[in-house]
Backbone as JSON, one array per atom type, in Angstrom:
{
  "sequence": "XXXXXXXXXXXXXXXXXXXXXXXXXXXXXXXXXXXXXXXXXXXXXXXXXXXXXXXXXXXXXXXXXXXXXXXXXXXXXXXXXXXXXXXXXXXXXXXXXXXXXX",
  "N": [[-7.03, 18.62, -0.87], [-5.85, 15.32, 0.3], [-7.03, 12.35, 1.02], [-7.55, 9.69, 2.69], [-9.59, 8.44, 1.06], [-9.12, 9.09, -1.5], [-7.01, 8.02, -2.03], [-7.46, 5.59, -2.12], [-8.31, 2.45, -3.19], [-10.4, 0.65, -2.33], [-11.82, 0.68, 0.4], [-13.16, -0.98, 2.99], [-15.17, -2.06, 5.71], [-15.79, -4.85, 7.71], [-17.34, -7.6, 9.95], [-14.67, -9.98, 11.33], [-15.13, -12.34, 12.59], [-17.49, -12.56, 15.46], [-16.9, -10.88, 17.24], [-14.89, -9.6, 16.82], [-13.46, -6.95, 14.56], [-12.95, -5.79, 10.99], [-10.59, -3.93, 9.31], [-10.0, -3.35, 5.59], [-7.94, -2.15, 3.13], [-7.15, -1.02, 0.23], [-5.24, -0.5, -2.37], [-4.74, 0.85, -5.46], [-2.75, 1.88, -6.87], [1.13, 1.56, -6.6], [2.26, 3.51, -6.04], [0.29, 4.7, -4.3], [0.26, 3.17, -2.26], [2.65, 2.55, -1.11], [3.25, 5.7, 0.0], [0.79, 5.64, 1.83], [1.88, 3.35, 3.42], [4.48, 4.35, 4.54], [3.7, 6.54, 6.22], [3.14, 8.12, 8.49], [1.05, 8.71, 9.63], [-1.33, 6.82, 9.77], [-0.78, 5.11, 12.0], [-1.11, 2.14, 14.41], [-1.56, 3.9, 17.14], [-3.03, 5.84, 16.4], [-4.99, 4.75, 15.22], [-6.22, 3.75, 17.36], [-7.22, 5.75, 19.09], [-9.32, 6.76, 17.03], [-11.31, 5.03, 17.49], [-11.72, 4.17, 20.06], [-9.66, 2.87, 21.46], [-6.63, 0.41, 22.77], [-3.51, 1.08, 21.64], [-2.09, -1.44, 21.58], [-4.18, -3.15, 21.11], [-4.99, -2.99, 18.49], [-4.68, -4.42, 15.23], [-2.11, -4.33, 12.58], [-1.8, -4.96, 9.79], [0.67, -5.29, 7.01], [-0.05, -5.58, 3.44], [2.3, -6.15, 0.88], [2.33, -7.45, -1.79], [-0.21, -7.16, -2.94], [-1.07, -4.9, -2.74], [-1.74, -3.96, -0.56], [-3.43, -3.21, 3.07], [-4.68, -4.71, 6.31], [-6.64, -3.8, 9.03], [-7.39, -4.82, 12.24], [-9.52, -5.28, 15.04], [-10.85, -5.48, 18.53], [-14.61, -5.67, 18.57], [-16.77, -2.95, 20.28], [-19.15, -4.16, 21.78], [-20.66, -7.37, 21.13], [-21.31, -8.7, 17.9], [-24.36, -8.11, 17.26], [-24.96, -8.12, 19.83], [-27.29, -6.35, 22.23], [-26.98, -3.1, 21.95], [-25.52, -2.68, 20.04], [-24.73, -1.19, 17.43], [-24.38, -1.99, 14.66], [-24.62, -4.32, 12.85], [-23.11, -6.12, 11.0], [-20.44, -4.53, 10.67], [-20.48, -3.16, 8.73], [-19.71, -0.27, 8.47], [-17.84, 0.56, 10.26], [-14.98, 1.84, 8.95], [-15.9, 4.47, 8.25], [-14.83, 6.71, 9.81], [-11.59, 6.43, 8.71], [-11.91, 7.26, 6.41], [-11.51, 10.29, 5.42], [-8.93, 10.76, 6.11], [-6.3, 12.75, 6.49], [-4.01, 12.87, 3.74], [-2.08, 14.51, 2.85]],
  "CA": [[-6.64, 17.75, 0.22], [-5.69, 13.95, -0.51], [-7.64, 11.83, 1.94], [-7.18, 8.03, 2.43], [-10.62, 7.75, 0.78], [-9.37, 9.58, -2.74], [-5.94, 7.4, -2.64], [-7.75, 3.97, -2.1], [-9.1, 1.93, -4.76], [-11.17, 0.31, -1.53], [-11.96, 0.96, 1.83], [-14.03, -1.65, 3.44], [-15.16, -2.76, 7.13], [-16.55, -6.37, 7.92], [-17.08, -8.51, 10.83], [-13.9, -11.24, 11.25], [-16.52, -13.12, 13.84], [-18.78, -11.91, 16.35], [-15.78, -10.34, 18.13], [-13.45, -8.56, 16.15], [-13.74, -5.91, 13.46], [-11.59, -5.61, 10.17], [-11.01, -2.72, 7.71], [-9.54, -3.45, 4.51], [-7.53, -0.84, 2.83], [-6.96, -1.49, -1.09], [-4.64, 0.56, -3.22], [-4.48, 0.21, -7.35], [-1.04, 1.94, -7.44], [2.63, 0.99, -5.6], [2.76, 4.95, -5.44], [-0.4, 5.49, -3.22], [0.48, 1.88, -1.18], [3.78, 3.49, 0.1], [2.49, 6.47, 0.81], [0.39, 5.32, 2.88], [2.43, 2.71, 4.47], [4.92, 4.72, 5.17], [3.24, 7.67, 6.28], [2.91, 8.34, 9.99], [-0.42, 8.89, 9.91], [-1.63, 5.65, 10.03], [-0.52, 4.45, 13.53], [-1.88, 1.84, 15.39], [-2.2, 4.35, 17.9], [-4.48, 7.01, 15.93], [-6.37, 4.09, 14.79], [-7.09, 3.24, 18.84], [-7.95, 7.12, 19.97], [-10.56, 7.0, 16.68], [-12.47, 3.8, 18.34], [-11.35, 4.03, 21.86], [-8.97, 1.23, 22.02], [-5.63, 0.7, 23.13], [-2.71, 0.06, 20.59], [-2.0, -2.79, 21.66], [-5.44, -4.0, 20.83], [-5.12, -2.85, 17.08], [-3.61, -5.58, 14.41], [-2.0, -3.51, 10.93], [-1.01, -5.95, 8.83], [0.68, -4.59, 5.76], [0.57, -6.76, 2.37], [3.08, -5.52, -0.23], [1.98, -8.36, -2.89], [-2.28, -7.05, -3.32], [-1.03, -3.54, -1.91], [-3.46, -3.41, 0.7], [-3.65, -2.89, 4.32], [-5.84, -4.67, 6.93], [-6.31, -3.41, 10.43], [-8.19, -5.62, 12.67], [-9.69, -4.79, 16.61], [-12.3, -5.94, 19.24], [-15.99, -4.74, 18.68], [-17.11, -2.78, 21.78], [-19.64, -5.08, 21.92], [-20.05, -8.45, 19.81], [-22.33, -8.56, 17.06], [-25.69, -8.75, 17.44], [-25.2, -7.65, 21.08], [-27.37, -5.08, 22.89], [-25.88, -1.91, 22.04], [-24.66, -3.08, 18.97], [-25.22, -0.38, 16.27], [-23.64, -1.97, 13.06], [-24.19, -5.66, 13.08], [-22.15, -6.65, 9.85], [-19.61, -4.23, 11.35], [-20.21, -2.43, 7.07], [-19.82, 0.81, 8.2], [-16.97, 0.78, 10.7], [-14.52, 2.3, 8.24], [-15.91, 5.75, 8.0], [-13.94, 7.62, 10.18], [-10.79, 6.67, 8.25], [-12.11, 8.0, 5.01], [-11.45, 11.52, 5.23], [-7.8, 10.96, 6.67], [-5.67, 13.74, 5.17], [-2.75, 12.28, 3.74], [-1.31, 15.6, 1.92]],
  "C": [[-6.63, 16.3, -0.29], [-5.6, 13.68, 0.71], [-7.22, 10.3, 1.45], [-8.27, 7.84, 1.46], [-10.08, 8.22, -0.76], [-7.9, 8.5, -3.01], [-6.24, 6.29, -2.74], [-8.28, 3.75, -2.79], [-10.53, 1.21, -3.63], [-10.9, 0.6, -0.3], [-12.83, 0.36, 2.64], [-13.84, -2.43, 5.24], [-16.2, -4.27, 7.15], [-16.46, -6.36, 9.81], [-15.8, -9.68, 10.72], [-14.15, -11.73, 12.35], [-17.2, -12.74, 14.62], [-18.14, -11.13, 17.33], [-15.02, -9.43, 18.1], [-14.27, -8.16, 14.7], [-12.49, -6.06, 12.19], [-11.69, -5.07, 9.05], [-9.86, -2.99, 7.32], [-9.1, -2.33, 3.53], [-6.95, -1.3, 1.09], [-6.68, -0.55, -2.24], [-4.55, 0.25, -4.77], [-3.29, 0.89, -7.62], [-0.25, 1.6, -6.15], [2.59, 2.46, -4.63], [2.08, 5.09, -4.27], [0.33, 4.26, -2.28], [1.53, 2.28, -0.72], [3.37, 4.26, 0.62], [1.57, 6.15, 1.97], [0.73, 4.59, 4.15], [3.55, 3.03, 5.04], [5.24, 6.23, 6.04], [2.57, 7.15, 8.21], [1.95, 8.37, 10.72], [-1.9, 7.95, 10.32], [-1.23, 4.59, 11.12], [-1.43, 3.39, 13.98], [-2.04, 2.95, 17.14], [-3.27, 6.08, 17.73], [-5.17, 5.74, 16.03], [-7.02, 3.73, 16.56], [-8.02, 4.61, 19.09], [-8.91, 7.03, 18.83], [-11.83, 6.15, 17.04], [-11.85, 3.99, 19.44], [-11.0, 2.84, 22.41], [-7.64, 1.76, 22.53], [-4.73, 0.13, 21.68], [-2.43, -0.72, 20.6], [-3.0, -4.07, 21.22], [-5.94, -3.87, 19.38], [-4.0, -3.95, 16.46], [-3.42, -4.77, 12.83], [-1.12, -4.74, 10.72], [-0.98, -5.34, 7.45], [0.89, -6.19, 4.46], [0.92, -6.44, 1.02], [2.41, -6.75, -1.57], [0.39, -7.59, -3.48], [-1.76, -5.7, -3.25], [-1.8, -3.13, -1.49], [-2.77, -3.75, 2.13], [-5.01, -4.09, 5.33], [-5.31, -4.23, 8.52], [-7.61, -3.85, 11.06], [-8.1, -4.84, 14.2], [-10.97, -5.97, 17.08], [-13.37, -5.22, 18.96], [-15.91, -4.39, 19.92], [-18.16, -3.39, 22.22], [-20.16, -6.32, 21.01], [-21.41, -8.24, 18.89], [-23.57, -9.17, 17.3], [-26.55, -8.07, 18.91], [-26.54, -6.83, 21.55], [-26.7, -3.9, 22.97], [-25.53, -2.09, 20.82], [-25.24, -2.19, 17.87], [-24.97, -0.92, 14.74], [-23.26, -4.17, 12.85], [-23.58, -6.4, 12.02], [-20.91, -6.17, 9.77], [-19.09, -3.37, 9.73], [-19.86, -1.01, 7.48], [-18.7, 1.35, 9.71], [-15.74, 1.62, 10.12], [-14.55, 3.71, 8.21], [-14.62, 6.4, 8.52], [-12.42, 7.74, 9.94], [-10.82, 7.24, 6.74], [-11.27, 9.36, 4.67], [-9.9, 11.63, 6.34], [-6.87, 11.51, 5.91], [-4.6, 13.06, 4.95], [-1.79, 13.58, 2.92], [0.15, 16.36, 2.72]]
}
């Protein structure tokens, strides 16, 4: 099976402020960076149903120059919050790891 996590050279989630979330997608060939970007599978509206957003509330920005990906959202609550499980927002990412791309 060929998962996003075996075609990416990186796969990283941050905080981009106390508000918003942003996973970084970082390919070392052209080959996998198409693939992926033009592969269906990668929707802003999967990426909402795996956090429980709306698509409209997901940002994919593709960048052919680095061949990387970022896809930015709202936290469900802001960092630091009450409730807040992941306050550097490092471990947001998972659940695109194991995205089959085969």
């Amino acid at each position: 099976m060929m998962t996003l996590g075996s075609v990416a050279k990186l796969i990283r989630s941050k905080n981009a402020g106390p508000f918003m979330l942003t996973i970084d997608i970082i390919m070392d060939s052209e080959e996998n960076y198409l693939l992926v970007k033009h592969s269906t599978k990668l929707s802003k509206a999967f990426i909402a149903s795996l956090y429980d957003l709306t698509a409209e509330e997901i940002s994919l920005i593709y960048c052919d120059e680095v061949k990387a990906l970022k896809i930015s959202f709202p936290r469900p609550v802001s960092s630091g919050d009450i409730g807040d499980g992941d306050v550097f927002g490092g471990q947001q990412h998972g659940p695109l790891v194991e995205l089959d791309f085969s």
